[in-house]
C-alpha positions in Angstrom: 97.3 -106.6 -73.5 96.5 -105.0 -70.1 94.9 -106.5 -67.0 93.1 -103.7 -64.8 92.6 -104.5 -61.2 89.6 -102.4 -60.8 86.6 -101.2 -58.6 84.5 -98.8 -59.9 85.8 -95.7 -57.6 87.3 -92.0 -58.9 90.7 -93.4 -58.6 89.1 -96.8 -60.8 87.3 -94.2 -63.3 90.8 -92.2 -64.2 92.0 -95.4 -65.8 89.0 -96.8 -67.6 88.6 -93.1 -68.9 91.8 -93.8 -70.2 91.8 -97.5 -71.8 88.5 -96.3 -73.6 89.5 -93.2 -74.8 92.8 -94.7 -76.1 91.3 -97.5 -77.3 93.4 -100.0 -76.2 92.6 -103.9 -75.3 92.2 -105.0 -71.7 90.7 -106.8 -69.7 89.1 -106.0 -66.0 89.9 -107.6 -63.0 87.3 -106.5 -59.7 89.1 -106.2 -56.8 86.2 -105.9 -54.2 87.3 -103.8 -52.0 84.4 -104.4 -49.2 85.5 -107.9 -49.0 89.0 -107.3 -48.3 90.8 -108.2 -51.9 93.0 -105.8 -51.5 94.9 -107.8 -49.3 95.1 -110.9 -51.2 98.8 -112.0 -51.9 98.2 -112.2 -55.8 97.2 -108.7 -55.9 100.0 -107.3 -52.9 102.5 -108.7 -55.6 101.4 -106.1 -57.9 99.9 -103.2 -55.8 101.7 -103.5 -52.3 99.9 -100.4 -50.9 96.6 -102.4 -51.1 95.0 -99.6 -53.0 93.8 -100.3 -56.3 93.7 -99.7 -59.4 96.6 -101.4 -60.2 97.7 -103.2 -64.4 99.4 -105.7 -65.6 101.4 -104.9 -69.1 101.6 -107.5 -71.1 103.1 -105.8 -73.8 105.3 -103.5 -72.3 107.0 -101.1 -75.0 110.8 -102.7 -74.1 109.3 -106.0 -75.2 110.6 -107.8 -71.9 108.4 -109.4 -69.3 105.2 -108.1 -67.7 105.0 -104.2 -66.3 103.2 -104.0 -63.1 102.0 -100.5 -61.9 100.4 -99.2 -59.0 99.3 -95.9 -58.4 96.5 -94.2 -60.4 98.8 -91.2 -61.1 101.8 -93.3 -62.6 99.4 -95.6 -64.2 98.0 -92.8 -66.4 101.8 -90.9 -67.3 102.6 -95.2 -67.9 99.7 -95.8 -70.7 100.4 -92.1 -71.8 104.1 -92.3 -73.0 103.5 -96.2 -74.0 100.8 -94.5 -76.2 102.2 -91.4 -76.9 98.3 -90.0 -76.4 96.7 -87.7 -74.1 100.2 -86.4 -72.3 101.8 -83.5 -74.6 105.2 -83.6 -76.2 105.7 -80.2 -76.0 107.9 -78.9 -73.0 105.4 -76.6 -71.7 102.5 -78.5 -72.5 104.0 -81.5 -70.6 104.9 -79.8 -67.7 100.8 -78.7 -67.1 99.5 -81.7 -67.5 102.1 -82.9 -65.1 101.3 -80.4 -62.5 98.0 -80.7 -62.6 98.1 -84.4 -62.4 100.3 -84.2 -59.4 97.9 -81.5 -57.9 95.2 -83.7 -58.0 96.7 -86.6 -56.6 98.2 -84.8 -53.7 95.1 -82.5 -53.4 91.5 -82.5 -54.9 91.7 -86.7 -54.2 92.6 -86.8 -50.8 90.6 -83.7 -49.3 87.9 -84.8 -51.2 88.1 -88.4 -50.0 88.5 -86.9 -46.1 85.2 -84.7 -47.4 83.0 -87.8 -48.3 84.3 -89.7 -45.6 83.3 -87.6 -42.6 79.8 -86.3 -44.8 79.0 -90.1 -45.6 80.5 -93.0 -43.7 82.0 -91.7 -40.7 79.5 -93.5 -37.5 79.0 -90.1 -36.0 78.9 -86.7 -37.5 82.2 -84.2 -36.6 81.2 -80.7 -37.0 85.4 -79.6 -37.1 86.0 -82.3 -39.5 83.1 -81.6 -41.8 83.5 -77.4 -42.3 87.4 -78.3 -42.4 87.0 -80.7 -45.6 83.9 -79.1 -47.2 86.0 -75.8 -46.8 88.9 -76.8 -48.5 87.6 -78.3 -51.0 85.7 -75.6 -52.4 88.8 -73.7 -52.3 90.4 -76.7 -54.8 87.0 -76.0 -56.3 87.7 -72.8 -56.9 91.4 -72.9 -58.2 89.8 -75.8 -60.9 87.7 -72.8 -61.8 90.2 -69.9 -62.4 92.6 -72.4 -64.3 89.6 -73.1 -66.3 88.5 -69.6 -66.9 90.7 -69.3 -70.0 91.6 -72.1 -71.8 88.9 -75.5 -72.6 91.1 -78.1 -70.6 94.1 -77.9 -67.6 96.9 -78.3 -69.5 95.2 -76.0 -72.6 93.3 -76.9 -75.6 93.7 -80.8 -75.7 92.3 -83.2 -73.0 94.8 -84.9 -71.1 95.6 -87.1 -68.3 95.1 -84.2 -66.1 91.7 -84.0 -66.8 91.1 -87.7 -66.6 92.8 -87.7 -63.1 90.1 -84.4 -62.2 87.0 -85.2 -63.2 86.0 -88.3 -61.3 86.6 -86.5 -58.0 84.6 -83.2 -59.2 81.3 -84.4 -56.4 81.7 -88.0 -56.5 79.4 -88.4 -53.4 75.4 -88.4 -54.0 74.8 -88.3 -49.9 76.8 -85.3 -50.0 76.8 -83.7 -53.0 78.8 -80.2 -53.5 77.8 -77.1 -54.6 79.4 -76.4 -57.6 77.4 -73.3 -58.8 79.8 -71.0 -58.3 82.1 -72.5 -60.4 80.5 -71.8 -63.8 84.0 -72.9 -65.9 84.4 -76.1 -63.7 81.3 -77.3 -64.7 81.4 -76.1 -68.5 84.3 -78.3 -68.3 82.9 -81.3 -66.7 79.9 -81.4 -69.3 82.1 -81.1 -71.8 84.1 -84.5 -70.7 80.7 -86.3 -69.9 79.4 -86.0 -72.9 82.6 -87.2 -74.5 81.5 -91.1 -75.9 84.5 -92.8 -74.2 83.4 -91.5 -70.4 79.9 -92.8 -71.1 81.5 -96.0 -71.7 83.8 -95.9 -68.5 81.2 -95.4 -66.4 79.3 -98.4 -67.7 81.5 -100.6 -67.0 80.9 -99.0 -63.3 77.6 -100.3 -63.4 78.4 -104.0 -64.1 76.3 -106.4 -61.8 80.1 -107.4 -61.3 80.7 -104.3 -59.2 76.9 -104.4 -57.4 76.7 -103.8 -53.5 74.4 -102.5 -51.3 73.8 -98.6 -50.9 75.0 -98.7 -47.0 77.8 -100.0 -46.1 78.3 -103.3 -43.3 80.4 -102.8 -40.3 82.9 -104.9 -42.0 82.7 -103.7 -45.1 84.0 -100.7 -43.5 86.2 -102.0 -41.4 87.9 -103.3 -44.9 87.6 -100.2 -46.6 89.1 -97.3 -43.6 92.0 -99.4 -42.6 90.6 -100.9 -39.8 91.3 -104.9 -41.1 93.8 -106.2 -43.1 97.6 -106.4 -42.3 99.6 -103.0 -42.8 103.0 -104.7 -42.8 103.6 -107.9 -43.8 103.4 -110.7 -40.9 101.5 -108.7 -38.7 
């Protein structure tokens, strides 16, 4: 029913948490991203940012043609309303899980991804670019924390898409890990979602021979992955 263009990254992780917490059929599709995928014309068609993930509905709830979407964020409100899981119904409930969602994708992902990029794979180490990322991400850190000090999930007492889109950028970097003792309700909250059966399963599918590469990455391998190859408008 659903073909996921995947590689086993946070962003990739917030949708398989998803399809195996739901339950529902698909079917994976690896889009290396070392080896330039990305910008293959099958996959622009369906992801024209050249990011993945990216899905293919099959059986799209209008019972027309195909649904592509792009964008982990709108990928996870698209499976929750076709589901009617793991987004609430409720007004209020709704509107946290939404927030929190959007926080994380306008947030926690991208200083966290500038983070590991200048701890892990930049050529030469930036001392202003380091204390700037690890700095604010400890304070995203710490406003995880406080909005968990009260309640057992973001949006309140059930898990949500908000906590799918969260947890696989809580320290997704084993170079550069990140101190995360101060934030005793952040991680009661993160055990709790790892030892949920369905994230167990996600990751696995992480660990596929499919997905294997090497622990360093090759000049082009990161000329592929830090927008230094690959066309950024078409033609050019």
């Amino acid at each position: 029913m659903i073909d996921l263009h995947y590689w086993p990254t946070p962003n990739g992780h917030k949708i398989t948490l998803f399809l195996e917490e739901a339950g529902l059929p698909y079917t994976i599709h690896p889009v290396d991203i070392g080896t330039g995928q990305q910008f293959q014309p099958g996959f622009l068609a369906i992801a024209p940012n050249n990011r993945m993930p990216a899905i293919v509905d099959h059986a799209p709830a209008d019972g027309g043609a195909p649904v592509s979407v792009f964008e982990s964020g709108a990928i996870l409100v698209y499976l929750a309303e076709k589901t009617g899981r793991f987004l609430p119904a409720d007004l209020r409930g709704r509107t946290a899980a939404l927030e929190w969602l959007f926080w994380q994708m306008a947030g926690l992902g991208p200083m966290t991804g500038q983070y590991g990029h200048f701890h892990v794979y930049a050529p030469e180490p930036i001392p202003y670019a380091r204390e700037r990322y690890a700095r604010e991400v400890q304070r995203l850190l710490g406003v995880l924390d406080r909005r968990l000090a009260d309640r057992a999930f973001l949006a309140g007492d059930a898990y949500t898409i908000a906590d799918m889109a969260c947890y696989p950028w809580i320290s997704p970097y084993r170079k550069a890990p990140l101190d995360l003792e101060p934030h005793a309700h952040l991680r009661r909250w993160r055990e709790a979602i790892a030892a949920r059966p369905a994230t167990a399963r996600a990751y696995a599918i992480g660990r596929d021979p499919r997905f294997a590469r090497s622990a360093d990455l090759t000049e082009e391998q990161k000329r592929m992955l830090f927008g230094m190859a690959g066309p950024s408008v078409p033609g050019s």
